[in-house]
N, CA, C and O of each residue as an XYZ file, in Angstrom:
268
protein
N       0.985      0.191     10.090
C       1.342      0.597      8.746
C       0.218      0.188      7.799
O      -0.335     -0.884      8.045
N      -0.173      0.865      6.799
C      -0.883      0.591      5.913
C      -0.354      0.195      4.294
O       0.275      1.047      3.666
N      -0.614     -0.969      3.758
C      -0.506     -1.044      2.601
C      -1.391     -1.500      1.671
O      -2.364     -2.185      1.986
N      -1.024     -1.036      0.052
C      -2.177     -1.013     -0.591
C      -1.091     -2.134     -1.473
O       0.099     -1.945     -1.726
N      -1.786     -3.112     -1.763
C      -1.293     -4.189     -3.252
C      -2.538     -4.422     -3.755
O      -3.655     -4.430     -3.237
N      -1.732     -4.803     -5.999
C      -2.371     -5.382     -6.773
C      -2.041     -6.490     -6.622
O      -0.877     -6.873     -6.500
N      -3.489     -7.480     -6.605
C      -3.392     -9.028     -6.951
C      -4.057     -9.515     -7.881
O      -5.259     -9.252     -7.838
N      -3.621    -10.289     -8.918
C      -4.261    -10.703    -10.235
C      -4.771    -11.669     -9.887
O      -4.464    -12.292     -8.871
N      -5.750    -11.995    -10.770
C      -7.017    -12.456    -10.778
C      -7.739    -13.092     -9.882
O      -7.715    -14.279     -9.557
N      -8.798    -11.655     -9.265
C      -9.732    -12.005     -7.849
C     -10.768    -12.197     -8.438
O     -11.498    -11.250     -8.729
N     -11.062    -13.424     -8.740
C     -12.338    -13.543     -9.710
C     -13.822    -13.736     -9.154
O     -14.790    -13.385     -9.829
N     -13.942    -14.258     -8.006
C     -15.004    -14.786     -7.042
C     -14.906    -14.956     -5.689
O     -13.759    -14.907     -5.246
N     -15.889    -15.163     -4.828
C     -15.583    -15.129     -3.706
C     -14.813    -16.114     -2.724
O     -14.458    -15.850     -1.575
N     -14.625    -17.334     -3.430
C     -13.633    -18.207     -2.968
C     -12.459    -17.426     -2.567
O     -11.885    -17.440     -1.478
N     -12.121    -16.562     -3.899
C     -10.864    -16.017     -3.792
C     -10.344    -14.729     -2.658
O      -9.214    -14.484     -2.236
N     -11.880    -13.938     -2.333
C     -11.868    -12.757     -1.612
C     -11.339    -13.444      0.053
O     -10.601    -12.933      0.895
N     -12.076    -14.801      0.063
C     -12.181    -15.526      1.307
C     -10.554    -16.255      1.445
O      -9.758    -16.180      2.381
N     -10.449    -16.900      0.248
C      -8.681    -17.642      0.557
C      -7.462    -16.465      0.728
O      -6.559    -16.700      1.530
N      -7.459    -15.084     -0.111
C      -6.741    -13.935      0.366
C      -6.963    -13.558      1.800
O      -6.138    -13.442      2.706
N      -8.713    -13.334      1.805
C      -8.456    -12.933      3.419
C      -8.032    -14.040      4.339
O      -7.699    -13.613      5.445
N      -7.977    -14.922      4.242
C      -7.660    -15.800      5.479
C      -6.386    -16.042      5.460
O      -5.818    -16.132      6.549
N      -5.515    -16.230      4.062
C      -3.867    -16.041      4.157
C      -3.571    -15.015      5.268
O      -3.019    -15.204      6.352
N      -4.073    -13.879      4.735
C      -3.479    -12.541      5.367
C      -3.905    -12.152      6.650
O      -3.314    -11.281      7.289
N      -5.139    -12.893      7.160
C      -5.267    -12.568      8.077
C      -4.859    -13.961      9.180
O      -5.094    -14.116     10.378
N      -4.394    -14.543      8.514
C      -3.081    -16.003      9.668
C      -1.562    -14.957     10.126
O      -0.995    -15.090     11.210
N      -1.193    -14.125      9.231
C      -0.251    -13.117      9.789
C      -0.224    -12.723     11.147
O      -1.151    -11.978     11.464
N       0.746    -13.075     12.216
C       0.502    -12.094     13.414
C       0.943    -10.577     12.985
O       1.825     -9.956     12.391
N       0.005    -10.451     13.531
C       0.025     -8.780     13.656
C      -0.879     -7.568     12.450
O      -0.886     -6.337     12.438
N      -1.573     -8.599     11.527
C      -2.333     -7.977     10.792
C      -3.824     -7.361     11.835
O      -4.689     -7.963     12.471
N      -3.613     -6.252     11.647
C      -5.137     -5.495     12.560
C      -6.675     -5.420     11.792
O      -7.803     -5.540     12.271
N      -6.143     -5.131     10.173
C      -7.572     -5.362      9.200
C      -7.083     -5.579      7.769
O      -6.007     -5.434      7.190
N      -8.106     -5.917      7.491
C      -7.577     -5.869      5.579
C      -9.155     -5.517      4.889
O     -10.120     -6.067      5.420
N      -9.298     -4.952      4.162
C     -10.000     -4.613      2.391
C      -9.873     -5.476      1.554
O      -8.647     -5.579      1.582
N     -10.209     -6.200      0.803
C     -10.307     -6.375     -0.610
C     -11.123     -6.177     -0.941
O     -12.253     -6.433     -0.525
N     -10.468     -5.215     -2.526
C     -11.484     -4.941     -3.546
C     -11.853     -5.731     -4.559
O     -10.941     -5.406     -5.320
N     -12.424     -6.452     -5.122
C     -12.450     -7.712     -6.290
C     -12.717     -6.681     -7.477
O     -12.093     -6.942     -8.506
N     -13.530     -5.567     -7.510
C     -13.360     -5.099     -8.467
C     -12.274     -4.422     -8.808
O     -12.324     -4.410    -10.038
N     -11.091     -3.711     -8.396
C     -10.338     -3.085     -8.895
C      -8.571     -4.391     -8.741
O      -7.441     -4.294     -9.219
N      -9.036     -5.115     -8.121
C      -7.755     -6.558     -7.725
C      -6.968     -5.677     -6.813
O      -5.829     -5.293     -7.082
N      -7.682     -5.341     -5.614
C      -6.720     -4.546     -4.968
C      -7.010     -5.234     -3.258
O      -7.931     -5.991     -2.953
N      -6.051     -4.761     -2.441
C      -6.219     -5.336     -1.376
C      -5.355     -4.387     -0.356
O      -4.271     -3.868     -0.624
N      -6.079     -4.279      0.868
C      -5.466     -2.385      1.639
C      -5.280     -3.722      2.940
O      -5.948     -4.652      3.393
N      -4.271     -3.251      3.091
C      -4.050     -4.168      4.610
C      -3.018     -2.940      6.063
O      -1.935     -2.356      6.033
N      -3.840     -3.038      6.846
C      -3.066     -2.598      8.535
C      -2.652     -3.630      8.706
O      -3.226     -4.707      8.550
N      -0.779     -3.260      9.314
C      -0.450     -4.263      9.798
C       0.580     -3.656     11.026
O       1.200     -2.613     10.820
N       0.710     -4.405     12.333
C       1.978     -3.475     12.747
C       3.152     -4.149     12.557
O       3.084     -5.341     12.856
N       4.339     -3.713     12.102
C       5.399     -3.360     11.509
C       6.056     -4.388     12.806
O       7.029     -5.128     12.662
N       5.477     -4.265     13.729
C       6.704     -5.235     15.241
C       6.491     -6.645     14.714
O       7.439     -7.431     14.699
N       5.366     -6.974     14.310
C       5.311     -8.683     13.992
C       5.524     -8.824     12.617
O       6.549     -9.453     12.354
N       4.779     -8.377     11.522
C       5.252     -8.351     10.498
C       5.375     -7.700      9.232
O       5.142     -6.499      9.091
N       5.712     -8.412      8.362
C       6.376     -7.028      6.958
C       5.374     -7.605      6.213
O       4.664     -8.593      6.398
N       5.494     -6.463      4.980
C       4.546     -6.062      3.643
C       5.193     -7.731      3.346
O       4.501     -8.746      3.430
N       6.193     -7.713      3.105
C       7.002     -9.056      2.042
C       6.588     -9.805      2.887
O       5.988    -10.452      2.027
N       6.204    -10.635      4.320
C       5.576    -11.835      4.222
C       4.198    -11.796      3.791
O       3.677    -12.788      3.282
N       3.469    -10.526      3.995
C       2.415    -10.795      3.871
C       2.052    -10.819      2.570
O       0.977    -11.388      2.377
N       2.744    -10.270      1.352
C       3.080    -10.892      0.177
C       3.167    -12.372      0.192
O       2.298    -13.124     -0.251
N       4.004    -12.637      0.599
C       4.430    -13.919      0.602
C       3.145    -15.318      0.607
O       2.982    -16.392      0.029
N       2.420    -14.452      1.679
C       1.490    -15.543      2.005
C      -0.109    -15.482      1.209
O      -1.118    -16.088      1.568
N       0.037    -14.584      0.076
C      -0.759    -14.170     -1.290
C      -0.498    -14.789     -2.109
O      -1.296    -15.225     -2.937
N       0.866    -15.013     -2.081
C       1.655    -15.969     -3.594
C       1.815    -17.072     -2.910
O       2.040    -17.752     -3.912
N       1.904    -17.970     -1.898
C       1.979    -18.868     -1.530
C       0.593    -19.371     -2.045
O       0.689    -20.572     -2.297
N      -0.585    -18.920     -2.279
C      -2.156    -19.396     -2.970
C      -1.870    -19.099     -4.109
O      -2.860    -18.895     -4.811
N      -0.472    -18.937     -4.822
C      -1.149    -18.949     -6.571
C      -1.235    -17.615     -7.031
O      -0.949    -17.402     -8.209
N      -1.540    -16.794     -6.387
C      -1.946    -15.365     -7.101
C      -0.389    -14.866     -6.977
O       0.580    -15.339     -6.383
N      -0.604    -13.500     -7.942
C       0.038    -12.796     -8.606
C       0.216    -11.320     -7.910
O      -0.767    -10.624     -8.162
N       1.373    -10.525     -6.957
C       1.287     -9.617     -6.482
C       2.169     -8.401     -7.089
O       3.342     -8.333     -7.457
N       1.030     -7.407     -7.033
C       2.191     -6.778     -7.889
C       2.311     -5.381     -7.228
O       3.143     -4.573     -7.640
């Protein structure tokens, strides 16, 4: 499955690096995107291990803002 989320404020690359590594501790995430310029973030994931909402989850678990 593919999903696209807004996350507020991706300001630097600390931040590109602490999103990707949340999201990519998920089993079952296959790839992810982030965009820092537009605060966006495109993630494959398969649907048997896990959902959009943890992987939310584990975005806002660092503080940021998903929208």
């Amino acid at each position: 499955m593919k999903s696209t989320l807004k996350i507020s404020k991706i300001n630097s690359i600390d931040d590109v690096n602490n999103i990707r590594q949340a999201v990519s501790n998920n089993e079952g995430v296959i790839a992810c995107q982030i965009i820092a310029e537009k605060d966006q973030i495109i993630v494959f994931f398969d649907e048997i291990f896990t959902t959009e909402d943890k992987i939310i989850e584990s975005i806002e678990d660092l503080g940021y803002s998903v929208n």
